[in-house]
Structures are given as structure tokens and as C-alpha cells.
N, C-alpha and C positions, 0 to 999 in steps of 0.2 A: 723471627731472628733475621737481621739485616745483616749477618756475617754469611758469605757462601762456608759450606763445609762438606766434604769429602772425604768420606772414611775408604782407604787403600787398603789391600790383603799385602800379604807378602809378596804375593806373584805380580803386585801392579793391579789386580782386578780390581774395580770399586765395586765397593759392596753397599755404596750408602753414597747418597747426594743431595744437598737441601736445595728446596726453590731459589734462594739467592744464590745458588753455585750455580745454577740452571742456566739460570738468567745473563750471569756474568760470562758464561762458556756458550751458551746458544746453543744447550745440548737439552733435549726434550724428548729423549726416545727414554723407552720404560725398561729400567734395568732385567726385567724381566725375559725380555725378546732376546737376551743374550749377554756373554759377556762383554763390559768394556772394560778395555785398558785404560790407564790415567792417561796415556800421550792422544789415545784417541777421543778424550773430553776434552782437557783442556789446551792442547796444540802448542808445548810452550815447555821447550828443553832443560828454560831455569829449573822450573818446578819438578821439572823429571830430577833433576841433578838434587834438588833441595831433597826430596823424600827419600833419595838412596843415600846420602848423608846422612837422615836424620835416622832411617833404620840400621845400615852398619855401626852408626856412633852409639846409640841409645838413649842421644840427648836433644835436646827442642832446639831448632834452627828456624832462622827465619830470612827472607829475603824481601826486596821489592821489584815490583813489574812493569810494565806499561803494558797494557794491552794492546795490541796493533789497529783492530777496527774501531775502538771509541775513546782510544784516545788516554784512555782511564790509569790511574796509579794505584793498583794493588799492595797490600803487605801479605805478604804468603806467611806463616808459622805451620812450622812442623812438628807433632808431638806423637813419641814412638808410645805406642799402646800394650808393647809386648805383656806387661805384666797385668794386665788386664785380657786382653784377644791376642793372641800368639801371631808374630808377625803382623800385625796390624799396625798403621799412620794414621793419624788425626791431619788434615790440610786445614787450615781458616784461613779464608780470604776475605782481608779486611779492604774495605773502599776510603784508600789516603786522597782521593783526588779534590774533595771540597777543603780537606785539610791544608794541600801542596798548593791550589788556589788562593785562599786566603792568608796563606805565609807568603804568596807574591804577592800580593794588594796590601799587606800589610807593611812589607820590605820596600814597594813603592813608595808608599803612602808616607813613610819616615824618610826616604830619600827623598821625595818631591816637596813636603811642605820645611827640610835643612834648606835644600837649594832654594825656596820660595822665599826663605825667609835669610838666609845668607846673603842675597845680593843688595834688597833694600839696606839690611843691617849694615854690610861693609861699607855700602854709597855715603852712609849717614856719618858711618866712623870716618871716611877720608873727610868728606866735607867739613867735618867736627875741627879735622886736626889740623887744615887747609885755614881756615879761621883764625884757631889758636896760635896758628905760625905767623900773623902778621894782614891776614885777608882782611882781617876789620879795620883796618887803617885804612881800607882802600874799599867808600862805600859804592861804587858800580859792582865792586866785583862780590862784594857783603852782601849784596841786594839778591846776587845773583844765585851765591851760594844756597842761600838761605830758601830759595825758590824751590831748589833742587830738593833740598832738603824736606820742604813742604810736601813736594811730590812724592817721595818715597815715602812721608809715613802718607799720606792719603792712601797708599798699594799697600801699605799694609794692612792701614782700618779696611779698606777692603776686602782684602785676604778673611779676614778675621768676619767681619760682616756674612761675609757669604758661607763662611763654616757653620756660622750658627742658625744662617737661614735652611741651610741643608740640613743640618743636624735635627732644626724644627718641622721638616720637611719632612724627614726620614721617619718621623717618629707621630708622626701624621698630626703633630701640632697646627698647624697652619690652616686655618681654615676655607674652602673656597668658596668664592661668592659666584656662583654660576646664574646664568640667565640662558633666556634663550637669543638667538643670534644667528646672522646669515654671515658665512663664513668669510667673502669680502670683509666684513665689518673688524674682521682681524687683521686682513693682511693691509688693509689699505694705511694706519695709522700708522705700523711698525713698517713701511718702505716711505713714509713719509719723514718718519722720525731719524731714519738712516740716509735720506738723499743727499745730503750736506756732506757727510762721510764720504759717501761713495763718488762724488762729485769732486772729490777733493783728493780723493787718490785714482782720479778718472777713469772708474768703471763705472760700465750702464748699467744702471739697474733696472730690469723690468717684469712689471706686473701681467702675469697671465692670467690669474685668479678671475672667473666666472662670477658674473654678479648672481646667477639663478642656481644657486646650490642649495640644496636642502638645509635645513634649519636644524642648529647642533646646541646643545646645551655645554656651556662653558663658563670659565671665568675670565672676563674680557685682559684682564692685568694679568692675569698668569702666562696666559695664550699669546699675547703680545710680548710679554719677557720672553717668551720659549723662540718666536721669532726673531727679538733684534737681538740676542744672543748667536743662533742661526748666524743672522744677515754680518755682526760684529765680525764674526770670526772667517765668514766667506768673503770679506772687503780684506782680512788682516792677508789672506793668503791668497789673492790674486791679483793679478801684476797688472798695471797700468795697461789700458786700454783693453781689459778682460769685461766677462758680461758675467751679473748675475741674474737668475730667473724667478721667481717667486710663484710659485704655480697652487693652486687646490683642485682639484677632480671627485667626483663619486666613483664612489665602488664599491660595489653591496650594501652592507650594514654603513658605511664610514666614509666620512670626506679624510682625502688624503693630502695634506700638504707635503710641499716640496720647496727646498731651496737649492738650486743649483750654478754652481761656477764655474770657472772658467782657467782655475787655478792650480797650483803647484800638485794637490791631489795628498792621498794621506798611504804610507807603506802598508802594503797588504798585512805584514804581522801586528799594526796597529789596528786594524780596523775592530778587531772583537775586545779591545779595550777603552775605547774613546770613549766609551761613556763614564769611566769607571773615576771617584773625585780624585782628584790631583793629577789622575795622569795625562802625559803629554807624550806626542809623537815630536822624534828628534825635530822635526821642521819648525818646533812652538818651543823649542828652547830658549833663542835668543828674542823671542819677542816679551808680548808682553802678556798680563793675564794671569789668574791664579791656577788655571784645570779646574775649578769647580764649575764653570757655567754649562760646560754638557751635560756633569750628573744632576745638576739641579733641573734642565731640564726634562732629563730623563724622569725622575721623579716626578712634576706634574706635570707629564703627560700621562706616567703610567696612574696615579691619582682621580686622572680624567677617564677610567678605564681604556686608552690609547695606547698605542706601540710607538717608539722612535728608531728607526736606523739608518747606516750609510752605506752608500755605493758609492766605490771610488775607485780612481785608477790612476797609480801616482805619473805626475808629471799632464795630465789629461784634466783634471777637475775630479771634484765632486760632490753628491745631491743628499743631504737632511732629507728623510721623509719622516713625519711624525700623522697619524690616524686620529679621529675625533669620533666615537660614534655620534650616525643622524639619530635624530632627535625624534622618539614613536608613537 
């Protein structure tokens, strides 16, 4: 049973507690060694309040919690047992927390790809009616329009491109062509491919990456998407004459790559969401970009059986680390 449950006496004594209540209260002494009260398992005055409601009324009440140490979203229900055990509560504590998770990833996710798709849309409508007002008379400015215009649906076949590479991704469609490979052989083409960029918004980019690192099995095209993705987005958000660093190391099982900047830095309440598709930290609003290119490469990295994350500290920079295990 994945519900915790808690059978109450009239006096508050529990007389009953399931391993999932155990678990969720961190209470593991053996009802036997003595009496407990409900305030001294579960620590948590709602639920005192909810069970004395539910037995003076005679009817089922329910509430919701947070737990203090993990964070977690409980649903309490209270069901009086009188007509069964005299003076007796039923507690069920249900776990809303993957629930209250996914209705904000899902609340993002329909704000993020309106506003994704809002801005190119409105560009196209002004430009449209910019036109029809008399701009086609006037071919420098027709020429011009018409550019713009080009450009916003390109960010949207974009948009759109990269939903379904991810959607292919997520659903383990995509299949990788892995080799074996010395990890230089990754970072060298993907800071080549980026030097123009970073040259061009004049930050240095430089290569730390060890030529003698142990031999990792990968897919050369993935591993390089995951880095100029990386490098993309640490050129987008560090300010002229910033550095970025491109590093790989050993460490036990796994070579660790790193990409580090010099830049604006990401808010700490962003940091356990950046990977997540669509979303974006306030800083990536006015730029440019859809929010999928972290979760895609979160996804083949974790495919690669690797880990991706970030340390950051806003206004300070911060460092992409993704894992590769070495090759046995």
C-alpha cells in the first residue's frame, strides 16, 4: 500500500501504523514499547486539528500539508470509525507531491510554448499589415519586411523541429550511433564550430580538455549537439570581454565535461528547473531560443547512461557539467 495510514483511539493513541506512514513521519519505534500519541508521530498540529474535527463531527475531512524536512505535499483524509471501533480515526496520507509537480510543468509548459509562439505570430501579423498598408510600394522596405518575416517562421520550424526531436528522444526513438572515442575528439570540433560566434560577441573561448583521457563510448553528433548547445547559450549570456572554458577531467568511473562562463549567472530558484522543455529563467526571456535545447540535452546525456547539471551563482557565471562513463 503506498498510502501511509494511521488508525487513532479516541484518546489520540495510535493503535495502528502502515510502513508508508513510517516512512513519511520517520517514526520506526515498535508500537509495542509503549504508548504513542498522534502529535508525537506525526509533529504536525493540522493533522491534530483535522482528527479532532473529524471525530467530534462524525464525518470524513480532509486537508493538505507540506512536510517541513522533504519538502513533500501530503493529502490528509480523516474517516471516523465510531460505527465500526468506538472512538476510533482512520488518517490516509496520500503523496500529492509528483501530482502538484507535474501540474507546474504542465502550467509552464502551456505558458511557455503561448508566449513561444505569440511573439513570432504577432511579428508576422504586424509585418503582414505593414505591407498591406502601402510597404509594397516601397521595394527597399518590401525587401526588408519580407526578411523579417522569413525569420520568424524559420524560429518557428524551429520550435516545432526541436519538439519533435525531443518527443523522439523521450520515447527512445532516436537511435545512437556510438563509437569508441578520446574525449578531446568531442570538445575540439564543437569550440571550433562556435569560435566565430564567440569572436563576434568578443569573448574568449578556451580549451582546457586533456588530449590523454581515457576512451569513452559515444555518439560523436549527439555529444557535439550537447556541447554547442552548452557553448550557444554561455556566449548568449556573457557580456563582452567575458571568458568561457571548455574543460573534460577523470573521475572514477567517468570523464566529466564542463563548460564555464563568465556571465550574468542563472537565480538560484531556477537552478532545479533548467532542464525542464520550455522552461526558461526570467534572464532568457527577451532573448532568443525555444527552452528545449537543455532538455534535449539532458536527455542524451541521460541515454548515454551520464548525468547533466549546473552550478551557478547569479551575477558571478556558471558551469554545465555533463558525465560520460569510460569505456571497460
Amino acid at each position: 500500500m503506498s498510502d501511509g495510514a494511521i488508525l487513532v483511539d479516541g484518546d489520540g493513541t495510535v493503535s495502528l501504523i502502515n510502513p508508508a506512514a513510517r516512512h513519511l513521519f520517520k517514526f520506526f519505534d515498535s508500537l509495542k514499547s509503549g504508548q504513542f500519541t498522534l502529535i508525537e508521530i506525526c509533529r504536525q498540529h493540522e493533522v491534530i486539528d483535522l482528527w479532532e474535527n473529524c471525530r467530534s463531527s462524525g464525518q470524513q475531512k480532509s486537508i493538505t500539508i507540506e512536510t517541513p524536512s522533504d519538502r513533500e505535499y501530503i493529502q490528509v483524509i480523516g474517516t471516523d470509525l465510531s460505527r465500526l471501533l468506538p472512538g476510533a480515526t482512520l488518517l490516509l496520507f496520500q503523496n500529492l507531491t509528483t501530482m502538484r509537480k507535474l501540474e507546474t510543468v504542465r502550467r509552464d509548459f502551456v505558458s511557455n510554448v503561448s508566449h513561444e509562439l505569440r511573439t513570432p505570430l504577432a511579428s508576422l501579423k504586424a509585418l503582414t499589415e505593414t505591407l498591406q498598408s502601402g510597404a509594397l510600394n516601397d521595394p527597399p522596405a518590401a525587401e526588408r519586411f519580407l526578411s523579417q518575416m522569413d525569420e520568424e517562421i524559420d524560429n518557428l520550424t524551429q520550435m516545432v523541429q526541436e519538439l519533435l526531436e525531443l518527443s523522439k528522444i523521450e520515447s527512445g526513438k532516436v537511435p545512437l550511433l556510438k563509437k569508441t572515442i578520446v574525449p578531446i575528439e568531442l570538445v575540439y570540433p564543437a569550440i571550433k564550430r562556435m569560435e566565430l560566434q564567440a569572436e563576434r560577441a568578443k569573448i574568449e573561448l578556451i580549451n582546457q580538455c586533456a588530449e590523454d583521457l581515457p576512451l569513452i563510448e559515444a555518439d560523436p553528433a549527439r555529444m557535439q549537439q550537447v556541447l554547442v548547445n552548452l557553448l550557444h547559450n554561455a556566449i548568449k549570456f556573457t557580456p563582452p570581454n567575458g571568458q568561457i572554458t571548455v574543460a573534460a577531467e577523470e573521475k572514477e568511473k567517468y570523464v566529466i565535461f564542463s563548460v564555464k562562463d563568465t556571465g550574468v549567472g542563472i537565480p538560484e530558484e531556477d537552478l532545479d528547473r533548467i532542464f525542464e522543455r520550455f522552461y526558461k529563467a526570467d534572464r532568457a526571456r527577451s532573448s532568443g531560443g525555444t527552452g528545449l535545447g537543455l532538455s534535449i540535452s539532458r536527455h542524451l546525456i541521460e541515454a548515454h547512461q551520464g548525468k547533466i547539471w549546473v552550478e551557478s551563482v547569479q551575477g558571478k557565471g556558471s558551469t554545465f557539467f555533463f558525465s560520460l562513463p569510460i569505456k571497460r
